[in-house]
SERO-4910 file (N, C-alpha, C, O; in steps of 0.05 Angstrom, whole numbers):
BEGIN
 pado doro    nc1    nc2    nc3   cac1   cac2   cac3    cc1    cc2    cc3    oc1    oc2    oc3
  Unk    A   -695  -1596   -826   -719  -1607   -837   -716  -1637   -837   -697  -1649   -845
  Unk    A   -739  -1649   -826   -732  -1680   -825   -751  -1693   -856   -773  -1688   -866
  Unk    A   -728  -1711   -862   -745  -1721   -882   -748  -1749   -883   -733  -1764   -871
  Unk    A   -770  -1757   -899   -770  -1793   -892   -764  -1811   -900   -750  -1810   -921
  Unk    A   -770  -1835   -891   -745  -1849   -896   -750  -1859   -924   -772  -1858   -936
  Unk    A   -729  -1869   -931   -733  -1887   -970   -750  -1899   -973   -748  -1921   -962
  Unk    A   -770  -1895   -986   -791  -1911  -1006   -821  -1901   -985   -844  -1908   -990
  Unk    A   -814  -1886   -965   -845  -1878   -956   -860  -1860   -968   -843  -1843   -966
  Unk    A   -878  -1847   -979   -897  -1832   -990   -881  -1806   -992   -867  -1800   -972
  Unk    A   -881  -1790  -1011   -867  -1765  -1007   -835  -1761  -1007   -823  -1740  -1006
  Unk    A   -824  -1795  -1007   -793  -1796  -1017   -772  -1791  -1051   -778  -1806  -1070
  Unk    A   -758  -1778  -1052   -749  -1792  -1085   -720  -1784  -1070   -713  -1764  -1058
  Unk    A   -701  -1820  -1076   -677  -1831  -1065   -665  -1817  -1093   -672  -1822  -1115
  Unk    A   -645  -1799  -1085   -625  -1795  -1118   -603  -1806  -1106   -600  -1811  -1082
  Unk    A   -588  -1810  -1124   -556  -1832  -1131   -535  -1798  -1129   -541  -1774  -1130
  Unk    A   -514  -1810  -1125   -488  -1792  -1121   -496  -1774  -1096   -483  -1753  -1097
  Unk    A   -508  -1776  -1079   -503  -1758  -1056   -523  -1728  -1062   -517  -1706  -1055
  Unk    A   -542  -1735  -1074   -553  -1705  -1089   -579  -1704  -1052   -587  -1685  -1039
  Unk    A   -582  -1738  -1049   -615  -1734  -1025   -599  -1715  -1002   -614  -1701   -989
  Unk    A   -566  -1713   -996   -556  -1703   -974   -552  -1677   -976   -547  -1661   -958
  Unk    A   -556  -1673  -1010   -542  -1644  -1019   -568  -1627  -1011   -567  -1605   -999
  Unk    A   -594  -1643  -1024   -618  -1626  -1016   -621  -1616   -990   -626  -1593   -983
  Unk    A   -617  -1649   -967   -620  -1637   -940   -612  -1612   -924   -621  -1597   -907
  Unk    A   -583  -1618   -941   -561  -1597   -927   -575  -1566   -937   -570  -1553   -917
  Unk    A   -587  -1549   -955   -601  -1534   -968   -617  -1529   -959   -623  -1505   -959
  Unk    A   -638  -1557   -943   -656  -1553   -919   -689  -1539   -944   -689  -1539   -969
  Unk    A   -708  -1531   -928   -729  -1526   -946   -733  -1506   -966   -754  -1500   -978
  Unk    A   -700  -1492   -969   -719  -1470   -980   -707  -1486  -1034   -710  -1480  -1057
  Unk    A   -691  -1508  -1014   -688  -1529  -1034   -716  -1555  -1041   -719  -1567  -1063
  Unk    A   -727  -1556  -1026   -753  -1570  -1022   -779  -1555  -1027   -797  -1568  -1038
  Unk    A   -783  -1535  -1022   -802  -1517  -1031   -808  -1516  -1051   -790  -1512  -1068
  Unk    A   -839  -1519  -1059   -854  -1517  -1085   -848  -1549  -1106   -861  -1558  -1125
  Unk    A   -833  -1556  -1098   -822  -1591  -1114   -849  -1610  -1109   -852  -1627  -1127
  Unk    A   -869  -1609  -1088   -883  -1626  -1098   -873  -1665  -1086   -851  -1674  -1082
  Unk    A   -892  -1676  -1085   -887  -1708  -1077   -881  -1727  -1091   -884  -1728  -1116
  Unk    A   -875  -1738  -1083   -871  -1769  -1107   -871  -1799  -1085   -859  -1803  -1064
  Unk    A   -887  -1814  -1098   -891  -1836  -1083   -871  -1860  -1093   -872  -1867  -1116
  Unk    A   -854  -1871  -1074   -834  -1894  -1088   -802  -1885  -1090   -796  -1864  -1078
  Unk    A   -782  -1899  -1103   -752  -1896  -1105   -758  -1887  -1132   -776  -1893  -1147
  Unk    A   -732  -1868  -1137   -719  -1865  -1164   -698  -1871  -1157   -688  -1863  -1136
  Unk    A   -679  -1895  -1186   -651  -1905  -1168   -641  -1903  -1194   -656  -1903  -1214
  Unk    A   -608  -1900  -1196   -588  -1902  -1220   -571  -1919  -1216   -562  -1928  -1194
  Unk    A   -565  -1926  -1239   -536  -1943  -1244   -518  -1934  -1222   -520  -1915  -1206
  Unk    A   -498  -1955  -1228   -473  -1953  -1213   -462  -1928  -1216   -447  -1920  -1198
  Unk    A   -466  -1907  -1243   -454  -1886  -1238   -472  -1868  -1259   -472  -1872  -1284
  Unk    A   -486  -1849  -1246   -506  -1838  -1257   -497  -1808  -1271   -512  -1795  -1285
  Unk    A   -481  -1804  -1268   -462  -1773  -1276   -468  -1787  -1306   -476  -1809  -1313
  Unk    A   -462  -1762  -1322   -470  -1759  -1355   -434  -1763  -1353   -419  -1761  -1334
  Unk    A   -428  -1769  -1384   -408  -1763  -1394   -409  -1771  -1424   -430  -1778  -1436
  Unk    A   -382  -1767  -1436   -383  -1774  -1461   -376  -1796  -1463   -371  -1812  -1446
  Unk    A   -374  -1800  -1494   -365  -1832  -1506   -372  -1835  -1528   -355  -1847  -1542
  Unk    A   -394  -1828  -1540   -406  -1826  -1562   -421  -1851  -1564   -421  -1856  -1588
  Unk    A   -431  -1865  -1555   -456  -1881  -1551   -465  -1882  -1518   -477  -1902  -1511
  Unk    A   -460  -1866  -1504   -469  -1867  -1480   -462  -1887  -1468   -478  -1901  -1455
  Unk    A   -434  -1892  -1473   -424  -1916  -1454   -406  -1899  -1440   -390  -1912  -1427
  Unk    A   -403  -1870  -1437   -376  -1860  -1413   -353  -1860  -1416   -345  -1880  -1428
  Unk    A   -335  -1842  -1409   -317  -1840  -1409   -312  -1819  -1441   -330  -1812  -1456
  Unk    A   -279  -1812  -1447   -271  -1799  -1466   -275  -1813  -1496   -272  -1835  -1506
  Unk    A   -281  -1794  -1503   -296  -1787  -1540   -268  -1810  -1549   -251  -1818  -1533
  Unk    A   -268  -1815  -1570   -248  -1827  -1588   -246  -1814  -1611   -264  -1810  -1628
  Unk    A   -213  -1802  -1613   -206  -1784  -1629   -184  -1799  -1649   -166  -1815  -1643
  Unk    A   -190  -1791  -1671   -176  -1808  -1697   -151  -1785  -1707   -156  -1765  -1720
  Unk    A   -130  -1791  -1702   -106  -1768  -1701    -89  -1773  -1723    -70  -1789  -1723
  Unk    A    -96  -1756  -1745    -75  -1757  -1764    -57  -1736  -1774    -63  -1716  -1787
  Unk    A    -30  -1746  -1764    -11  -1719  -1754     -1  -1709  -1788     12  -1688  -1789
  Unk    A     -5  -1723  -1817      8  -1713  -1845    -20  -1723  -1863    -25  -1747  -1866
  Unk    A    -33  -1704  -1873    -57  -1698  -1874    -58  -1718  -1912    -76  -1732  -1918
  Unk    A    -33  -1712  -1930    -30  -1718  -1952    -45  -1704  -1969    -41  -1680  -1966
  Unk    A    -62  -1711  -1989    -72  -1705  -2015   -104  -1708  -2008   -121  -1693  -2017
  Unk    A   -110  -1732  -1988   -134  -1745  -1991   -134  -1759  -1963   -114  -1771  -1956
  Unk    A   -164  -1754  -1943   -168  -1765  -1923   -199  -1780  -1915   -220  -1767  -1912
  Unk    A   -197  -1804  -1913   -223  -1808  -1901   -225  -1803  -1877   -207  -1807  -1861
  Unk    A   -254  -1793  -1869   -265  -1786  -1840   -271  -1822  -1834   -278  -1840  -1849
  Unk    A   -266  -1822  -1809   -274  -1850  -1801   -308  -1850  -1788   -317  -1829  -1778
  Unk    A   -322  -1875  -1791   -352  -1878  -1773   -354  -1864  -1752   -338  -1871  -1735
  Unk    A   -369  -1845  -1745   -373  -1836  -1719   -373  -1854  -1693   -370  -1843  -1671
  Unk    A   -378  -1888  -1696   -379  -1899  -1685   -356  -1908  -1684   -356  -1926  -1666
  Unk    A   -330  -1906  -1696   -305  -1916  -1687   -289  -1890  -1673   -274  -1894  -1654
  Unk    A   -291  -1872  -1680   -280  -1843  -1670   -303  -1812  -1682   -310  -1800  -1702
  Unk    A   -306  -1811  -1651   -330  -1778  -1663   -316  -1762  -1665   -327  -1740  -1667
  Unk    A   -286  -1761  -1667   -274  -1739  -1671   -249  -1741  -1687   -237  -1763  -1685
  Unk    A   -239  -1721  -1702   -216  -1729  -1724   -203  -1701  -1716   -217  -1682  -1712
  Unk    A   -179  -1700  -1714   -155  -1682  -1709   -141  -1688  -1740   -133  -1710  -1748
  Unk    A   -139  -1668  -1751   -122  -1666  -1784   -112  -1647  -1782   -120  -1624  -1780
  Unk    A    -79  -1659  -1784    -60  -1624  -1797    -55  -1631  -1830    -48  -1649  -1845
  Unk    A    -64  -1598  -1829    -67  -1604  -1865    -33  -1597  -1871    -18  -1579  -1865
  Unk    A    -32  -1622  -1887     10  -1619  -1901      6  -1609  -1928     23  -1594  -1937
  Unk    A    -14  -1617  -1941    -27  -1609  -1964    -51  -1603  -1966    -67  -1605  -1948
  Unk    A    -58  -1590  -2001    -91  -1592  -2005   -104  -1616  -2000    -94  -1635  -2012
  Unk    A   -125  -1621  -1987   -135  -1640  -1973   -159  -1640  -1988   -173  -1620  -1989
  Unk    A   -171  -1672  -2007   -190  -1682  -2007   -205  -1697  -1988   -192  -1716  -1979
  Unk    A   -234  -1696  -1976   -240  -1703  -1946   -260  -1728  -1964   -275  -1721  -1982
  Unk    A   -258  -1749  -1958   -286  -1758  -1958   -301  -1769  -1927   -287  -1778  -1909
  Unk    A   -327  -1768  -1925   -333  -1776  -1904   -350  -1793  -1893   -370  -1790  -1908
  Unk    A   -356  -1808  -1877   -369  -1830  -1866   -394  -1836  -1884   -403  -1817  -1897
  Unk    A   -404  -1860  -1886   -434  -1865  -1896   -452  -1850  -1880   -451  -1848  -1856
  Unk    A   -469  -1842  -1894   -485  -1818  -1885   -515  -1839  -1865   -526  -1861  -1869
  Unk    A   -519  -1826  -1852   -547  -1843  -1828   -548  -1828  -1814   -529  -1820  -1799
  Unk    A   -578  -1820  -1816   -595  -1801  -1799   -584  -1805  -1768   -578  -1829  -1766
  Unk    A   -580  -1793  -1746   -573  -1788  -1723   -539  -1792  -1718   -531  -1796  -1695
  Unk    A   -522  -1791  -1741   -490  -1792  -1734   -486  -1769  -1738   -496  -1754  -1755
  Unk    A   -463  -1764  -1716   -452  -1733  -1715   -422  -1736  -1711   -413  -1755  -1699
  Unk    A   -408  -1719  -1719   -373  -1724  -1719   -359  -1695  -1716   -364  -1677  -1732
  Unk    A   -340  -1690  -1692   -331  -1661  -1696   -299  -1664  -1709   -283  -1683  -1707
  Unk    A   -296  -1640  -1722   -265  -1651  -1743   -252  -1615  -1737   -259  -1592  -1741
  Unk    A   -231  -1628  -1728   -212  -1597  -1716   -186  -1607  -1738   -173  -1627  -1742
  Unk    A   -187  -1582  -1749   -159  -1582  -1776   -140  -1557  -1766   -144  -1534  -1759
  Unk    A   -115  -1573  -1769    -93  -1558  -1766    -84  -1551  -1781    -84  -1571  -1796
  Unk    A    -72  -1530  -1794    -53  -1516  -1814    -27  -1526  -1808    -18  -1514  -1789
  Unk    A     -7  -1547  -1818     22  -1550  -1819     32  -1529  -1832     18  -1515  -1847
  Unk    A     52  -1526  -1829     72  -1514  -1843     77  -1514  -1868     76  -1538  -1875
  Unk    A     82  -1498  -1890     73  -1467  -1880     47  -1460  -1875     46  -1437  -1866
  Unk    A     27  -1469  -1877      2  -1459  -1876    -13  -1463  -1908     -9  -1479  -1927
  Unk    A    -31  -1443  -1904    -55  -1434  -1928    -65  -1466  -1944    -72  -1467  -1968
  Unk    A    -63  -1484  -1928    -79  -1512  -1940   -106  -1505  -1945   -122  -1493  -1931
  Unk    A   -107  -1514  -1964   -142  -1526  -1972   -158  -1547  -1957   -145  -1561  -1942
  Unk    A   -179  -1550  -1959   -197  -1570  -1964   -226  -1576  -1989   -245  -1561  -1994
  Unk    A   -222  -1594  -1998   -244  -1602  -2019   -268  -1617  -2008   -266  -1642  -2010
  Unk    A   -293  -1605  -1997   -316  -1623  -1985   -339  -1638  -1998   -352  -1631  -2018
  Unk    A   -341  -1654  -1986   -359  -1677  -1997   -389  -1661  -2005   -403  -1647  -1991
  Unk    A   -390  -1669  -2027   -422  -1653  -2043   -438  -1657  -2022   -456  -1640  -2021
  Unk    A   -438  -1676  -2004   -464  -1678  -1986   -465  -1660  -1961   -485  -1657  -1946
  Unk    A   -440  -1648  -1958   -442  -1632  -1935   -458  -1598  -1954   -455  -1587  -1975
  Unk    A   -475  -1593  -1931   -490  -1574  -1927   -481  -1545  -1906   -478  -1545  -1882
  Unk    A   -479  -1524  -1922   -463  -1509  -1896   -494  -1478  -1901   -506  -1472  -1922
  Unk    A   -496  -1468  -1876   -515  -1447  -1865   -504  -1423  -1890   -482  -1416  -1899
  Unk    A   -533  -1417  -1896   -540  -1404  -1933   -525  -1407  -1947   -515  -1389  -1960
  Unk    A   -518  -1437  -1951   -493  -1440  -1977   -470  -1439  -1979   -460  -1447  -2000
  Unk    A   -456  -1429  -1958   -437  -1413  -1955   -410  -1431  -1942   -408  -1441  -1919
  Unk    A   -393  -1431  -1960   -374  -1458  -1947   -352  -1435  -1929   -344  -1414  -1940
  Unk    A   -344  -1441  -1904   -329  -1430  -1893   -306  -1430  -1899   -299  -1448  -1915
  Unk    A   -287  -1412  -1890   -265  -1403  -1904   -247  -1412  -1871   -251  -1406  -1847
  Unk    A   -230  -1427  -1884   -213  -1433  -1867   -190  -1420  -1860   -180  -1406  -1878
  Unk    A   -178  -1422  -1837   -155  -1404  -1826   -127  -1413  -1844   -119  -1434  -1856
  Unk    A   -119  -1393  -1842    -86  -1392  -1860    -64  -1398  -1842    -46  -1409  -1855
  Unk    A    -61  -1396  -1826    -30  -1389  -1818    -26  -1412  -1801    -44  -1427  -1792
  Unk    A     -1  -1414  -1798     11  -1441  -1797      2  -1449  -1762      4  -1432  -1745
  Unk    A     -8  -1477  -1756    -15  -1476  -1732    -35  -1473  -1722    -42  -1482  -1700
  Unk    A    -57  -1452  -1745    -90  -1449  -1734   -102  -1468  -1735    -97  -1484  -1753
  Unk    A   -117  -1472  -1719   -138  -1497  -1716   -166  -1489  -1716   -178  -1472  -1702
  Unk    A   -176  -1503  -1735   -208  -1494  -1733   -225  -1518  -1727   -222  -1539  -1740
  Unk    A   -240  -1517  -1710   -258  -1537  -1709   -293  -1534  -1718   -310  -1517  -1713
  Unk    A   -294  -1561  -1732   -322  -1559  -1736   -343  -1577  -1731   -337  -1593  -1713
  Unk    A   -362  -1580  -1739   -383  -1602  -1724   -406  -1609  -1750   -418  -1592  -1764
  Unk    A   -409  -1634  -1751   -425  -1645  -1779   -441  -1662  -1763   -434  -1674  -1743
  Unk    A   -463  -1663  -1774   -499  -1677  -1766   -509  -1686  -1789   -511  -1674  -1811
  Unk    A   -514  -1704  -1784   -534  -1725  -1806   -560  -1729  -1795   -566  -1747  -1779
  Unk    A   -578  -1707  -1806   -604  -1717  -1788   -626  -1730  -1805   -646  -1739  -1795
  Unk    A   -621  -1729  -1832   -634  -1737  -1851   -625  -1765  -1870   -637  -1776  -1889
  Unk    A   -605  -1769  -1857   -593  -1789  -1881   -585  -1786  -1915   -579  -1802  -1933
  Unk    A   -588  -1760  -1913   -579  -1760  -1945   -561  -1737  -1941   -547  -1737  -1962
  Unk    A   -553  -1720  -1927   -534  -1694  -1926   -520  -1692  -1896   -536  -1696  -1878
  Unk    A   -500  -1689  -1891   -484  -1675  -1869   -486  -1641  -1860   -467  -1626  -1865
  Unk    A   -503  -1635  -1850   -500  -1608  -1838   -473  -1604  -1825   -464  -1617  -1807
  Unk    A   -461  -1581  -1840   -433  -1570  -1827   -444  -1543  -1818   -460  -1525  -1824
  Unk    A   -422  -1553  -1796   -417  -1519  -1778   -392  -1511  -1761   -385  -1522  -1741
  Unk    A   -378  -1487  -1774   -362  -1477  -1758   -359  -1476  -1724   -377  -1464  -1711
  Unk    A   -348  -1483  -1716   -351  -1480  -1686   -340  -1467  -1671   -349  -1455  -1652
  Unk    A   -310  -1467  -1681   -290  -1451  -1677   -269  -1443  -1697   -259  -1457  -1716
  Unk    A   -263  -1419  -1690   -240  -1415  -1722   -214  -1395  -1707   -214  -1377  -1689
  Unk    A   -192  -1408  -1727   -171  -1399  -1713   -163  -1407  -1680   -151  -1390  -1666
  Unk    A   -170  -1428  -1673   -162  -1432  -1645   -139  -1437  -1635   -135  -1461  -1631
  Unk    A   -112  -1414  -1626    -98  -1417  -1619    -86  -1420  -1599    -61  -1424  -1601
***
């Protein structure tokens, strides 16, 4: 299938090699899509990834290997993610609360196990219900908190027991 050249009537230029991927696919990838008049062009590197402000590349993870008595969660904007092995019962407090921040927090059980956690009045968990965390030495649970309101943290289990 011949197609024409960049910017003539009926072209759209994609970034990363996708205009060769279509060709190669031939019409039955072109079919029913319809025209577009003009370029569509991307950045230097148009692939999604993470970062936590859409700058790319890997998340920033806040790693605290002896959990103590008492932990603050750091800004989602300095690390969206917190790795905690609980050494003890663990008081959490967590970030200033603002509508559109989200933070995922994976807790480890140290040795021996059966740690607590004490959560911040503002977190909100699905019908009330605070999850029951894993016991045994080594489980990892991860979870995921949303601020979409500015006044509460929605929690949610994401994973439990991940060994």
């Amino acid at each position: 299938m011949a197609h024409p050249a960049p910017g003539q009537p009926g072209t759209t230029v994609w970034a990363d090699g996708v205009d060769a991927a279509l060709a190669a696919l031939g019409n039955a990838a072109t079919k029913n899509v319809g025209t577009t008049s003009g370029t569509v062009a991307a950045g230097n590197d148009s692939r999604f990834s993470g970062g936590g402000g859409g700058g790319g590349g890997p998340e920033t993870v806040n790693t605290v290997a002896v959990s103590g008595a008492a932990q603050t969660i750091p800004s989602p904007s300095t690390a969206s993610m917190s790795r905690i092995t609980l050494t003890a019962n663990c008081v959490l407090t967590f970030p200033t609360l603002a509508a559109g921040e989200s933070f995922t927090l994976s807790l480890i059980q140290g040795t021996p196990g059966s740690r607590h956690v004490t959560w911040p009045s503002a977190v909100k968990w699905p019908g009330g219900v605070v999850p029951t965390l894993s016991v045994a030495t080594n489980a990892r649970d991860v979870l995921a908190f949303v601020c979409d309101d500015g006044s509460t943290w929605a929690g949610f289990m994401s994973g439990q027991d991940m060994r």
